[in-house]
C-alpha positions in Angstrom: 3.6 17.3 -20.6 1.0 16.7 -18.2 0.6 13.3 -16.0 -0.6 12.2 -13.0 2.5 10.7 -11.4 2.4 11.4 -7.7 5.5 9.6 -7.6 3.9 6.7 -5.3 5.4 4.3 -8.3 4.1 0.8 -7.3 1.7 -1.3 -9.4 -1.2 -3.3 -7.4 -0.8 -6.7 -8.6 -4.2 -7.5 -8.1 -5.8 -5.0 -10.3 -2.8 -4.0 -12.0 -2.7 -0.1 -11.7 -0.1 1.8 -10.4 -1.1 2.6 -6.2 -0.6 6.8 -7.1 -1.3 7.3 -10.5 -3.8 4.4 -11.0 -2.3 3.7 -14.8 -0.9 0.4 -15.9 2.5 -0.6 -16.7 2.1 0.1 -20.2 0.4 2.8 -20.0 3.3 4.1 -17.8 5.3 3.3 -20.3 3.9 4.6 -23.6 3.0 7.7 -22.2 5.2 10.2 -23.8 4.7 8.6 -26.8 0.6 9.4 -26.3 -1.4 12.2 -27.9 -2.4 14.5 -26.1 -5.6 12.9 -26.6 -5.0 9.8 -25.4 -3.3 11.3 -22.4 -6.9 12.9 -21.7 -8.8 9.7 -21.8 -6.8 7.6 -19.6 -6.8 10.3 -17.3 -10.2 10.0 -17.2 -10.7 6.8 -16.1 -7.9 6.9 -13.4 -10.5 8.3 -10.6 -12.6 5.0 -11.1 -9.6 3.0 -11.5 -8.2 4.1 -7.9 -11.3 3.7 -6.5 -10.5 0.1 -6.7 -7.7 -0.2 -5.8 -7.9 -1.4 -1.8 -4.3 -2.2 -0.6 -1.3 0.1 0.0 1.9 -0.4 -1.7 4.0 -3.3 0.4 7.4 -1.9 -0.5 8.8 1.6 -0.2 7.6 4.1 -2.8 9.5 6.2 -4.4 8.2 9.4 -2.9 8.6 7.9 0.6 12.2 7.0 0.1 13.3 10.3 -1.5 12.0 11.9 1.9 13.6 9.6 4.1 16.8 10.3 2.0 16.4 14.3 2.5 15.7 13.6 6.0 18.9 11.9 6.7 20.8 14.3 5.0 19.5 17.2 6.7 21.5 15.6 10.4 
């Protein structure tokens, strides 16, 4: 199944899309349960939604953590 996770994982409360993907909560959420359609047309509008979306994530993301967690394992 396609999706644009980039595993960045962190919602922008302002706006409320997600910093990597740019989809909301519940769209995160009720995505396997999408058509394929409806996939399509929220990916659509996730290149206009990240272009609003100003601030970085404050906390760790996910992709950051699980390369700080291969690091350290590789001493």
């Amino acid at each position: 199944m396609e999706s644009p996770c980039i595993l960045v994982c962190s919602i922008d409360e302002a706006s409320g899309y997600c910093f990597g993907c740019g989809r909301t909560r519940a769209e995160i959420g009720a995505w396997s349960a999408m058509t394929p359609a409806q996939r399509r047309a929220v990916m659509e509008v996730l290149p206009a939604r990240l272009a609003t979306v100003e601030r970085k994530p404050r906390r760790e993301t996910r992709r950051r953590r699980m390369a700080r967690e291969r690091a350290a394992g590789a001493d």
